[in-house]
Backbone as a printed PyTorch tensor [residue, N CA C, xyz], in Angstrom:
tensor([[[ -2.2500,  11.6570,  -9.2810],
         [ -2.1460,  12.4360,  -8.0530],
         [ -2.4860,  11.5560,  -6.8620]],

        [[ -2.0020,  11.8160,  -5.6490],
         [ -2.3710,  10.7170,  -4.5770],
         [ -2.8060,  11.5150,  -3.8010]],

        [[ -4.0720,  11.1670,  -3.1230],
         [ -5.0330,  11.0850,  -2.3160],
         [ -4.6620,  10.8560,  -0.5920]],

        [[ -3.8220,  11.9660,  -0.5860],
         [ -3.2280,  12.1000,   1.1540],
         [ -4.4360,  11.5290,   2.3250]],

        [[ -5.8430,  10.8760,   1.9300],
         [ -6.7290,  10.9900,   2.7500],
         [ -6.7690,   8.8550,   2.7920]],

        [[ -6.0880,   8.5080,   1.7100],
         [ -5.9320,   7.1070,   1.6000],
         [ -5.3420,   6.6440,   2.4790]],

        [[ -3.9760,   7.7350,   2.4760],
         [ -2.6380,   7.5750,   2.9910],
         [ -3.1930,   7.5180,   4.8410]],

        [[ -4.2350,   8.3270,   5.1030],
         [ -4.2840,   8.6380,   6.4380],
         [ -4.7550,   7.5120,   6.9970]],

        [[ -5.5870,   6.6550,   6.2170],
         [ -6.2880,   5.5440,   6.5820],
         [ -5.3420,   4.5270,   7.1790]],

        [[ -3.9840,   4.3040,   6.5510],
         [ -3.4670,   3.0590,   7.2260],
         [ -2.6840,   3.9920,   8.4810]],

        [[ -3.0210,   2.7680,   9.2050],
         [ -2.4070,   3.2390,  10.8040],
         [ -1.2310,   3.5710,  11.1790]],

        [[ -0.0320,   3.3530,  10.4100],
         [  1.5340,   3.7560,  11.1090],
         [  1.6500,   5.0570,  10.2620]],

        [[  0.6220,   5.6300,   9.4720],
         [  0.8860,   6.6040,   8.8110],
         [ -0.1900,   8.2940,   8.6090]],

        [[ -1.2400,   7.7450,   9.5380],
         [ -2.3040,   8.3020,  10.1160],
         [ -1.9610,   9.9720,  10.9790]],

        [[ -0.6450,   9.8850,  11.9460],
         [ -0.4230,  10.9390,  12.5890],
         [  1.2210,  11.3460,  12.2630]],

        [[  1.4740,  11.0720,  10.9120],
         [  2.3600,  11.3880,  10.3500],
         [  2.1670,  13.6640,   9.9680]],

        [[  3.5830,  14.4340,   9.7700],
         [  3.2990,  15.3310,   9.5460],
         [  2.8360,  15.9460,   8.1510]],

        [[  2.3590,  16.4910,   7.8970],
         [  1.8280,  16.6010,   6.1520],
         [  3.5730,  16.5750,   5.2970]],

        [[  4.4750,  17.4390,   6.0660],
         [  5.2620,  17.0650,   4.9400],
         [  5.9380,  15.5680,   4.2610]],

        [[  5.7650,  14.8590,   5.6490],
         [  6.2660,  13.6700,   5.5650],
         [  5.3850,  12.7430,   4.5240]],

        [[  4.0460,  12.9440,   4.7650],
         [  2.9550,  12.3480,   3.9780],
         [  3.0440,  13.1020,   2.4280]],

        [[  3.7450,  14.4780,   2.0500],
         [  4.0930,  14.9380,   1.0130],
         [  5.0470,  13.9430,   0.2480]],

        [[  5.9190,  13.3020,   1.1300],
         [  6.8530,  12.5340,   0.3920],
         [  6.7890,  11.2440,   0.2330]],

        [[  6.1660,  10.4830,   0.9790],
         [  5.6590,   9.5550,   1.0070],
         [  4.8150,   9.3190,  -0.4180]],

        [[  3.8390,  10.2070,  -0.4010],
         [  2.9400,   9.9780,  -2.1950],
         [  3.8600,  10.4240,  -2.9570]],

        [[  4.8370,  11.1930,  -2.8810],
         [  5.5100,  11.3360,  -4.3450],
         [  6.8420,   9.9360,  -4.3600]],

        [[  6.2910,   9.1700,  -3.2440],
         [  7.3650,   8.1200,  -4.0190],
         [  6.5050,   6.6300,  -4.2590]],

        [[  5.0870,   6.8880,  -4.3340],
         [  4.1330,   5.9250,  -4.3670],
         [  4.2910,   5.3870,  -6.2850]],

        [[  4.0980,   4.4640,  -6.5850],
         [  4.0010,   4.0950,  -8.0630],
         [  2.6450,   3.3090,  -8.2110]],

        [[  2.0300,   3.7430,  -9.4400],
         [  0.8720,   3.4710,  -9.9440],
         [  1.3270,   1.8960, -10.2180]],

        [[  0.2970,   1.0840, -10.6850],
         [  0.8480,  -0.3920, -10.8450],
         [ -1.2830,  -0.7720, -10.6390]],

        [[ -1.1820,  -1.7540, -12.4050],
         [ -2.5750,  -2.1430, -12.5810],
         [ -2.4390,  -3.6930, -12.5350]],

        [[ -3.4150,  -4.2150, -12.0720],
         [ -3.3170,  -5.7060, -12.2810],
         [ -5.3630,  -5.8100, -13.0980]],

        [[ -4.4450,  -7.2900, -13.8600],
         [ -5.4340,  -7.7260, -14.1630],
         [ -6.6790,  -8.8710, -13.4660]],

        [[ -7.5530,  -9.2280, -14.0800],
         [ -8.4660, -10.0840, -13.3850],
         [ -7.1400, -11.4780, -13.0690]],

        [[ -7.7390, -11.9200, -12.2970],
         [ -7.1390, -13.0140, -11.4950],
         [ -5.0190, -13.0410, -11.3430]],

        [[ -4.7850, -11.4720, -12.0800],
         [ -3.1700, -11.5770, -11.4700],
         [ -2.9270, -11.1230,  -9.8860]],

        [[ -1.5090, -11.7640,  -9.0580],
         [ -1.6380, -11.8870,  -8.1490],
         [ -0.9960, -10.5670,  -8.1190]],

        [[ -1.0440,  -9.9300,  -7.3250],
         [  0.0190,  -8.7040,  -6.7640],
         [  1.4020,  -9.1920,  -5.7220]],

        [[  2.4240,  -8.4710,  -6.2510],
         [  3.3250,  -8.7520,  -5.4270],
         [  3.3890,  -8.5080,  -4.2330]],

        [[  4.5890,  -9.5600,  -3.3060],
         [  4.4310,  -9.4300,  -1.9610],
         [  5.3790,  -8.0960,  -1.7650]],

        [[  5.4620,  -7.7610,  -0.2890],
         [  6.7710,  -7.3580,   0.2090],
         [  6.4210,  -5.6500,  -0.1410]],

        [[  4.8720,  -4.7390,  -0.6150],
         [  4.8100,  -3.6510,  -0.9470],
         [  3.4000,  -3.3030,   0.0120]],

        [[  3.0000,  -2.0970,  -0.0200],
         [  1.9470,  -1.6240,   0.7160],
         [  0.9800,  -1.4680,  -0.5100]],

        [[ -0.2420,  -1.9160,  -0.6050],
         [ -0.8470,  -0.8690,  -1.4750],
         [ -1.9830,  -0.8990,  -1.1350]],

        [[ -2.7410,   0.3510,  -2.2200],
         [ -4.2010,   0.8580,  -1.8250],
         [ -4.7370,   1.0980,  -2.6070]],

        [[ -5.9870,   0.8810,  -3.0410],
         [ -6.4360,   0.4480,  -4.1450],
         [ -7.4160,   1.3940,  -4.3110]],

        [[ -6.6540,   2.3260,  -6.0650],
         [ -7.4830,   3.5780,  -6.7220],
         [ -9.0800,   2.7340,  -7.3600]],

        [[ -8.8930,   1.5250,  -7.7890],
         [-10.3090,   1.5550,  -8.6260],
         [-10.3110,   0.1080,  -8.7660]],

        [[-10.9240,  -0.5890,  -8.8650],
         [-11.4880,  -2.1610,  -8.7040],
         [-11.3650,  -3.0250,  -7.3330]],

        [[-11.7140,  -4.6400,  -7.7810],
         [-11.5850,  -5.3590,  -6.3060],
         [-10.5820,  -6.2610,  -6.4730]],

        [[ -9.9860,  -5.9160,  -4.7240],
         [ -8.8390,  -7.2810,  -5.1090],
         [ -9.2110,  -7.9670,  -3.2740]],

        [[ -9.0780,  -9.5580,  -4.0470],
         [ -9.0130, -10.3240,  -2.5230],
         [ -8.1030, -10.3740,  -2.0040]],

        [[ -8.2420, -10.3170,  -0.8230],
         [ -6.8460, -10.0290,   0.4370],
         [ -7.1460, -10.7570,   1.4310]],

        [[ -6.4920, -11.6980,   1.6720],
         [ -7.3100, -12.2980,   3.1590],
         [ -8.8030, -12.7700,   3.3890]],

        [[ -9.6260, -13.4710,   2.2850],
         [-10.6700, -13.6160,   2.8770],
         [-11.1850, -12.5310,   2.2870]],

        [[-11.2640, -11.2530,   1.8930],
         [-12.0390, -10.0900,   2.4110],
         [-11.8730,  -9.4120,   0.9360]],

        [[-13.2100,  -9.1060,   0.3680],
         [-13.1280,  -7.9270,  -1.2410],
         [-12.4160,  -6.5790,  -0.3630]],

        [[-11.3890,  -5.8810,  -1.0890],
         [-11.1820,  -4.8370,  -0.3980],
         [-11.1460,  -3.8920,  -1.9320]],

        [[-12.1150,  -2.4120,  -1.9580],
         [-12.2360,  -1.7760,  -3.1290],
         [-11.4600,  -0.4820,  -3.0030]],

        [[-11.9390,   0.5000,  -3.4460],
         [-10.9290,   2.1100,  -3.6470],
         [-11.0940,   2.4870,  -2.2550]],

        [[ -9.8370,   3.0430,  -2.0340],
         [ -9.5160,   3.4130,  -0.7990],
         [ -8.6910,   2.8580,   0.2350]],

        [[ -9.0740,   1.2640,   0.0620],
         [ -8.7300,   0.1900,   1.3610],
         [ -7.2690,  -0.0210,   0.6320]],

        [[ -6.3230,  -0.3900,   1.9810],
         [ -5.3280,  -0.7170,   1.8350],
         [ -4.9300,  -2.7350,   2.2690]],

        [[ -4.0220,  -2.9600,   1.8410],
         [ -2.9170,  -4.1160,   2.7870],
         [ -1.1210,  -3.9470,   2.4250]],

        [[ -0.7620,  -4.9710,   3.0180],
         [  0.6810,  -4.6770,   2.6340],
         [  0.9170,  -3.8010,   3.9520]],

        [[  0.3840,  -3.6280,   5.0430],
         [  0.5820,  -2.7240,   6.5110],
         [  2.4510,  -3.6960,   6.7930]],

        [[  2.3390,  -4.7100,   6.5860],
         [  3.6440,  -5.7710,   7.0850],
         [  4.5150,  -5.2840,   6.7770]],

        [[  5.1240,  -4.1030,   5.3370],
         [  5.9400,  -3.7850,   4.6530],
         [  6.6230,  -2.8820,   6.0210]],

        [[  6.2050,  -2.8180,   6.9580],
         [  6.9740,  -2.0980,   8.1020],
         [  7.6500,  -2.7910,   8.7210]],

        [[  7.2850,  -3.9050,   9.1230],
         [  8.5450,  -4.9570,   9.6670],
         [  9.9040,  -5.6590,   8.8910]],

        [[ 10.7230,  -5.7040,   9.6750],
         [ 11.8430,  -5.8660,   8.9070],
         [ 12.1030,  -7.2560,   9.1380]],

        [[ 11.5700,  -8.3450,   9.3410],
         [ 12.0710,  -9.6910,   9.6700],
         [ 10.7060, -10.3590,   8.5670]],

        [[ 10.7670, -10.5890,   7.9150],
         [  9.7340, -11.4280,   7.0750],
         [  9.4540, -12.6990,   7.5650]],

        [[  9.6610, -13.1150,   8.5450],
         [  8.9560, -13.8440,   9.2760],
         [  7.8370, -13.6460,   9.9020]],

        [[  7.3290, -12.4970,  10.0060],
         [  6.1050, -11.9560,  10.3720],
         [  5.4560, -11.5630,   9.7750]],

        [[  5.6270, -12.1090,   8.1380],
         [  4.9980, -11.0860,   7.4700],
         [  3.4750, -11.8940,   7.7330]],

        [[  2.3880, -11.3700,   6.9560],
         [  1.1090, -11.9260,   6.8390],
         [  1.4470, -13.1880,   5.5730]],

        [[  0.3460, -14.3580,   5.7140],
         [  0.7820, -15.0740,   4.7910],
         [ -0.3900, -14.8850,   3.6120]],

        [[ -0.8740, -13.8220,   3.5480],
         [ -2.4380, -13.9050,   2.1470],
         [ -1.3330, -13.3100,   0.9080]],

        [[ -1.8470, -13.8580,   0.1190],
         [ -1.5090, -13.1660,  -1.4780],
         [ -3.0790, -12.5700,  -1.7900]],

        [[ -2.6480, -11.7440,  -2.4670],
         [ -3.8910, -10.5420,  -2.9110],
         [ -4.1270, -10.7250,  -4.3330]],

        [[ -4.8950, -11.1650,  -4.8080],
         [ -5.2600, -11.3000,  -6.5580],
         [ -6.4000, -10.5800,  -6.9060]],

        [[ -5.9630,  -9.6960,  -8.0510],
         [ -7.1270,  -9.0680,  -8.5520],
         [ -8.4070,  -9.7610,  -9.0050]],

        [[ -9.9720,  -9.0920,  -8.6410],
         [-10.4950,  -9.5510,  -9.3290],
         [-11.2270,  -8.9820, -10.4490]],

        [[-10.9220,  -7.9030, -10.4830],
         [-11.2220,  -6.9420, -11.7770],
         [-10.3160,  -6.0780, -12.3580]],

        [[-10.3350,  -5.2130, -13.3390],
         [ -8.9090,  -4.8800, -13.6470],
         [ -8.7410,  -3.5120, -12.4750]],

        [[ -7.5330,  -3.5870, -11.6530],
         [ -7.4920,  -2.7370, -10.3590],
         [ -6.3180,  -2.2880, -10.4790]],

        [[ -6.5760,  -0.7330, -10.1760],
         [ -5.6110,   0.4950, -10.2690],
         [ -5.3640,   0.3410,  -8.6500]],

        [[ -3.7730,   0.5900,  -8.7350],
         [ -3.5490,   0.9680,  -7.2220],
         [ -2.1520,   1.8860,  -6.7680]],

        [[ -2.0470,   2.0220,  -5.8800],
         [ -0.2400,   3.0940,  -5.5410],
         [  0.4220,   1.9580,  -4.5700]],

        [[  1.3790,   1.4930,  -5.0250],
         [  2.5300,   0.3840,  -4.5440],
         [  3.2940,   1.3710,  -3.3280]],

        [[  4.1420,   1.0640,  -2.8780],
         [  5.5610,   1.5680,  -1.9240],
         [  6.0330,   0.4110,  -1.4190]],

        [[  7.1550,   0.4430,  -1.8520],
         [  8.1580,  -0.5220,  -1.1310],
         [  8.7140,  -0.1770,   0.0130]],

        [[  9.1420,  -1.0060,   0.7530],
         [  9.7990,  -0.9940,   2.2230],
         [ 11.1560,   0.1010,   2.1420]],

        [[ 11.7390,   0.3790,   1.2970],
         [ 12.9460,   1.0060,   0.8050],
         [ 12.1030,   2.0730,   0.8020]],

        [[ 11.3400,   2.7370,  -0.0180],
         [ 10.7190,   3.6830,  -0.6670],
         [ 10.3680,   4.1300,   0.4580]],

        [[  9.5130,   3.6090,   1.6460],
         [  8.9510,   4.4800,   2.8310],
         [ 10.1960,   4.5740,   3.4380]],

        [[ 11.2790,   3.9870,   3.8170],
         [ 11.9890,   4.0930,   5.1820],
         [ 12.7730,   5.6560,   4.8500]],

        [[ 12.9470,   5.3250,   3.2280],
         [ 13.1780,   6.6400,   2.6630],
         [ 12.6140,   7.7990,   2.4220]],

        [[ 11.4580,   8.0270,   2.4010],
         [ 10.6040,   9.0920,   2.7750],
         [ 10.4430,   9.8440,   3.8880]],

        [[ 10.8230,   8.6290,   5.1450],
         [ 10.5510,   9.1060,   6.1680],
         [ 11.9950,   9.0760,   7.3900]],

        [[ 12.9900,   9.0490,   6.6740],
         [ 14.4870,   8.8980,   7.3220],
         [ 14.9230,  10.1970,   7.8470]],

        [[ 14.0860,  11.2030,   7.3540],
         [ 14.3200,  12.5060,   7.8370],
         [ 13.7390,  12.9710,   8.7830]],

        [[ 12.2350,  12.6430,   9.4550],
         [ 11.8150,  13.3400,  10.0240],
         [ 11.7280,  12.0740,  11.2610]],

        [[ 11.6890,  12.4750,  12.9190],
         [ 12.2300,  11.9890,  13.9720],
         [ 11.0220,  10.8290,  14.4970]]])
């Protein structure tokens, strides 16, 4: 089940309308990494249960990265890779997956 209160935390998605944020988690995918695997680029995620490094920074349940998955020129993306450091549950979305969630509402 996803935790609409995770979702509120990252900023382009904070004053979104509940239904929109309805669709948004039902197109989120679970995805575990292990100790020291890296997580893929190019997705948003937020992390249900362990630590993963991001930038410098332990980020645990709740915290997100992957905010970049909104820009469309990957030249801007951020340059950190995120590697687990314990075994860490989290909800992925791809750039496809949100634009599609949210193509309906203005």
């Amino acid at each position: 089940q996803c935790n609409r209160h995770w979702l509120k935390g990252i900023w382009f998605l904070r004053n979104l309308e509940e239904v929109c944020l309805v669709r948004i988690c039902a197109s989120l995918v679970s995805r575990t990494l292990a100790p020291g695997e890296l997580a893929p680029l190019q997705y948003l995620y937020v992390v249900k249960r362990g630590l993963v490094l991001y930038g410098g920074r332990v980020l645990s349940s709740g915290m997100a990265w992957g905010d970049d998955v909104i820009l469309s020129d990957q030249r801007y993306f951020l340059p950190h890779v995120a590697r687990a450091m314990t075994y860490s549950d989290m909800f992925t979305l791809s750039r496809e997956a949100l634009l599609a969630a949210v193509e309906v509402f203005p």
